[in-house]
C-alpha positions, -999 to 999 in steps of 0.1 A, spaced: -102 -250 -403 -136 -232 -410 -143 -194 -404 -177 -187 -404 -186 -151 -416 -216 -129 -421 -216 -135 -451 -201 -165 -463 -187 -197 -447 -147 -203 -456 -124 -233 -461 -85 -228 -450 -63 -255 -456 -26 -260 -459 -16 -264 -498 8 -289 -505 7 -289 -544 33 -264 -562 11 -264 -596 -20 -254 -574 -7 -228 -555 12 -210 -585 -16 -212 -607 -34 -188 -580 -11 -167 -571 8 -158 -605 -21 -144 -620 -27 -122 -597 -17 -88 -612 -3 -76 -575 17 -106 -573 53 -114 -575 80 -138 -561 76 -132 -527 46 -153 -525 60 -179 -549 60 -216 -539 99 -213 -550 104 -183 -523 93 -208 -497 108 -236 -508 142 -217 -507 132 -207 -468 124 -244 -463 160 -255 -477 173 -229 -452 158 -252 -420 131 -227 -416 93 -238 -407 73 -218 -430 30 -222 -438 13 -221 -472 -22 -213 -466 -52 -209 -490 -90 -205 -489 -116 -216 -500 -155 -203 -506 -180 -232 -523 -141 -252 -533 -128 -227 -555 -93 -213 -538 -103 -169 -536 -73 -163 -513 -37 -174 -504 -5 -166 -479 30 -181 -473 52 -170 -446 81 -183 -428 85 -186 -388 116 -163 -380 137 -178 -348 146 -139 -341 162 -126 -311 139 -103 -303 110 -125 -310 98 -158 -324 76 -145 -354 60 -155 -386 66 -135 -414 40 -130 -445 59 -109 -472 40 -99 -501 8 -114 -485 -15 -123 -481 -31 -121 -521 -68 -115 -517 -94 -93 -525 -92 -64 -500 -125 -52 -511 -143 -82 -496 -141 -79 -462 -155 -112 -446 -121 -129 -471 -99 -106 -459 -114 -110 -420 -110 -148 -420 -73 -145 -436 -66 -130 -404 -82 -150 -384 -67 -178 -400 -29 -161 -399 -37 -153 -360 -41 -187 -359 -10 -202 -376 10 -178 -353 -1 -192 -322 2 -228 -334 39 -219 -344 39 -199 -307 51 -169 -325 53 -134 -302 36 -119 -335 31 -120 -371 43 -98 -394 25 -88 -425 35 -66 -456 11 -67 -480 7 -60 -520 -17 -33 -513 -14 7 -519 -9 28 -494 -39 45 -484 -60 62 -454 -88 37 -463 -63 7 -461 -42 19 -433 -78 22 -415 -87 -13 -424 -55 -26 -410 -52 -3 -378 -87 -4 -365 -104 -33 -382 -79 -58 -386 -64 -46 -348 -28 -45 -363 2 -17 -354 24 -3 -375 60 -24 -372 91 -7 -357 105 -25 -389 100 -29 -423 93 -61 -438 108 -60 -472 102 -29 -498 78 -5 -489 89 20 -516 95 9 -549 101 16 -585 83 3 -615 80 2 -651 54 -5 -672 63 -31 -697 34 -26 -717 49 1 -730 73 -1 -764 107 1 -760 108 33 -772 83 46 -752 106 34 -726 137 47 -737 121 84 -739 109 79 -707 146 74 -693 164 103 -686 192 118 -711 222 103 -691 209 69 -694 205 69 -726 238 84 -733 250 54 -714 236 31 -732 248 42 -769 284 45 -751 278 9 -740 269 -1 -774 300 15 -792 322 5 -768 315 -32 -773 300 -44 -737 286 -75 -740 252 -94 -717 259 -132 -709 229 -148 -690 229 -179 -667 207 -199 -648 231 -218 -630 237 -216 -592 274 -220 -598 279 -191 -613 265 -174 -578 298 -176 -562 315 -146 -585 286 -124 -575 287 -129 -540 323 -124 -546 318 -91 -564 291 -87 -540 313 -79 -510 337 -52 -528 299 -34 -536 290 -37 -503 327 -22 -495 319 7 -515 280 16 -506 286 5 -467 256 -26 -467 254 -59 -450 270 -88 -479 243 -116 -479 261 -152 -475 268 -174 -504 248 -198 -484 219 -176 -488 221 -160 -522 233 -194 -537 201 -215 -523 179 -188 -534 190 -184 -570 189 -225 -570 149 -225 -555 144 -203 -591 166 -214 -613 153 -249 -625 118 -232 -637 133 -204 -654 126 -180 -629 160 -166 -617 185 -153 -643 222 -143 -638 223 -113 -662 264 -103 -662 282 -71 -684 316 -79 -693 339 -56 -716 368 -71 -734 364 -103 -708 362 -80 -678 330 -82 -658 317 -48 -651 279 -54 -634 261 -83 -626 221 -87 -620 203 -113 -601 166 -110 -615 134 -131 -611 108 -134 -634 73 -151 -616 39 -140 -628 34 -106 -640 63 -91 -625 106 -91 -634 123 -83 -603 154 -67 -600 164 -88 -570 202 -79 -564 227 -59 -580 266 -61 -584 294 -37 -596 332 -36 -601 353 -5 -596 358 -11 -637 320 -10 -640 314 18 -619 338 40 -648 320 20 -681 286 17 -666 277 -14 -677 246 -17 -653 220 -1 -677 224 -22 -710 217 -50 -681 182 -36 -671 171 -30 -709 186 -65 -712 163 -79 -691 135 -59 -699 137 -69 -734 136 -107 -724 106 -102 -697 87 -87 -730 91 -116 -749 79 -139 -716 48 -119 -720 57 -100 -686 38 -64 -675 57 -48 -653 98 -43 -638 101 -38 -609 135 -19 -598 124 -29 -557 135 -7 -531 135 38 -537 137 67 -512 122 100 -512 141 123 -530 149 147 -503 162 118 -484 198 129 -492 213 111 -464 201 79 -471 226 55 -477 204 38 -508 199 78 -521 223 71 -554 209 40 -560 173 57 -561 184 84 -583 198 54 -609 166 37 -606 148 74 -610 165 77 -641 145 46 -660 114 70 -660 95 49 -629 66 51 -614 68 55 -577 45 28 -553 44 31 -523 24 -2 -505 12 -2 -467 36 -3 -446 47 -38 -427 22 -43 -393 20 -64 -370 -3 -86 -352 2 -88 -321 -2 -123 -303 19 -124 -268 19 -84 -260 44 -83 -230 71 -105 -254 60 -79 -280 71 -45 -259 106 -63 -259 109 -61 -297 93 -28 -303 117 -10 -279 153 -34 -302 134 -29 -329 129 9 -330 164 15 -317 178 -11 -341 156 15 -372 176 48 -358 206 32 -357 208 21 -393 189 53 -407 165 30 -426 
C-alpha cells in the first residue's frame, strides 16, 4: 500500500522478518515489549490473527505497529498496544499510520481499532488524536495508562536513597534473614506461579490469568532471554515470585506473586533490586513497575500495590489514554454502552 502525503510519499508493508522488525522497534527509547515480535508471536500461538506493519519513506523503515484482532463479544476489534512507534512530531508519518491502521481494520472487518500509544499525555496530543486523527476516547483502557518508572541510569545508591525508609528496612531484614533470588527461564516452572497466582488473586480480589496464557507467553520470551522467572525463597519456602521482561530499553515488571509466608517476610523487594541489578548489567535504562493509581484513589482495589510501587522512589507517567477508531459506528454504540457499564462495575 502507498499513502501519498503533502509531503512525502510512504511505503506500508507487512514485515515478516523477526531480526528486522526488532532492530526498529528496540531502539526506540519509548519502546517496550508490547510491540515486540515475541508479544505477537505469543498472540499468534494463541489462534489469534494479529498484523505487523511498518513504513517506509525512500526504503528506510521510519515507523512500525503490531496489533492483534480481538473476537470480542462486544465487538470484533484490532488491538495496537504500545503502538504504533513513530515520530509524533511528523505529521504526514503519523497521518498515513492511521490511514494505514484504518485500513487493516476494515480488511480484518473489525467494528474498530483500538489504540494506546507510547506517547505522554498531553492537551497537544490528546488534540492530535481527538480532532486530527478523528479518534474517541475508549470506554476502556487498553493496557497501562498510569505507570511507574525508574531510572536505571541512576547508581544503585542513588536508587536505594530514592526508596523510601521501609523498603530499605526490608531489604537489610531480607538480607540478615537469609532470603535467597533463584532465576529461571523455563516455561515449566510457570505452573507454580500460576499456582501461587490464584491464592494472590484470593487475597487482592483479581481475575487469575490461565496457565494456558501465562505459560505460552513466558515461552514466546524465554528462548531470547527476554522473560525471567525471578523467585524469593527462605529456608526452601517460596515467599514471592516475579515474571519480568527485558526487551529494548525497558525491564518490565510483568506479573507479580506472593504467599501468605511472603506477605509476613517480604520477600518481594530484594526481587525488584534483583532484577534491577541484572537489567543494569544488560545495559537496560529504565524499570518499569506498569500499572499505579492516583494517590487519593483510596478505593481502588490496586491502591496497596501502588503505594509498594510508590515506595521505589518512581517517576509517575501517565501516557494518552486508549482511543478508538471508529470503523462500523452503529456496531460501535453497542460496545460503548457494555463497555462503560462493564468500567463502573469493576471500578477500574
Amino acid at each position: 500500500m502507498c499513502y501519498n502525503g503533502t509531503m512525502a510519499k510512504f511505503e506500508l508493508e507487512t514485515c515478516e522478518d523477526k531480526k528486522t522488525w526488532d532492530n526498529f522497534v528496540a531502539r526506540h527509547k519509548e519502546a517496550n515489549f508490547l510491540q515486540s515480535w515475541d508479544f505477537y508471536e505469543f498472540h499468534r500461538n494463541r489462534g489469534n490473527e494479529i498484523v505487523r506493519r511498518v513504513v517506509r519513506e525512500d526504503g528506510r523503515i521510519v515507523a512500525a505497529y503490531a496489533g492483534v484482532v480481538e473476537n470480542a463479544k462486544r465487538g470484533r476489534h484490532l488491538a495496537i498496544a504500545g503502538g504504533p512507534i513513530v515520530n509524533w512530531t511528523y505529521r504526514p508519518l503519523v497521518e498515513a499510520v492511521f490511514e494505514d491502521i484504518r485500513f487493516m481494520g476494515e480488511k480484518f472487518n473489525c467494528v474498530f481499532v483500538r489504540v494506546r500509544p507510547q506517547l505522554e499525555l498531553s492537551e497537544k496530543a490528546l488534540k492530535l488524536f481527538e480532532q486530527v486523527l478523528k479518534t474517541k476516547k475508549a470506554p476502556m483502557y487498553l493496557s497501562v495508562e498510569f505507570a511507574g518508572i525508574l531510572d536505571l541510569k541512576k547508581s544503585e545508591e542513588e536508587l536505594l536513597a530514592g526508596m523510601r525508609q521501609r523498603l530499605r528496612r526490608a531489604l537489610r531484614k531480607a538480607e540478615k534473614n537469609g532470603i535467597t533470588v533463584e532465576t529461571s527461564t523455563d516455561p515449566a516452572d510457570i505452573e507454580t506461579f500460576y499456582n501461587i497466582q490464584l491464592q494472590t488473586a484470593k487475597r487482592h480480589d483479581f481475575y487469575a490469568f490461565s496457565k494456558d496464557f501465562l505459560t505460552k507467553q513466558f515461552a514466546a520470551f524465554a528462548p531470547y532471554g527476554e522473560a525471567v522467572l525471578y523467585t524469593a525463597k527462605w529456608g526452601g519456602e517460596i515467599l514471592a515470585q516475579n515474571f519480568m521482561i527485558f526487551y529494548g530499553n525497558e525491564a518490565s515488571y510483568h506479573y507479580g506473586v506472593s504467599t501468605e509466608l511472603g506477605t509476613k517476610l517480604s520477600g518481594a523487594p530484594l526481587l525488584h533490586l534483583t532484577a534491577m541489578r541484572d537489567a543494569r548489567k544488560k545495559g537496560i535504562k529504565r524499570y518499569n513497575f506498569w500499572g499505579i493509581v492516583d494517590e487519593d484513589d483510596t478505593k481502588h482495589r490496586f491502591y496497596g500495590v501502588s503505594c509498594f510501587k510508590r515506595g521505589f522512589g518512581v517517576e509517575e507517567l501517565r501516557y494518552v489514554p486508549a482511543h478508538d477508531l471508529v470503523i462500523k459506528p452503529l456496531a460501535y454504540k453497542k460496545t460503548w454502552l457494555i463497555e462503560t457499564i462493564r468500567r463502573r462495575l469493576r471500578h477500574v
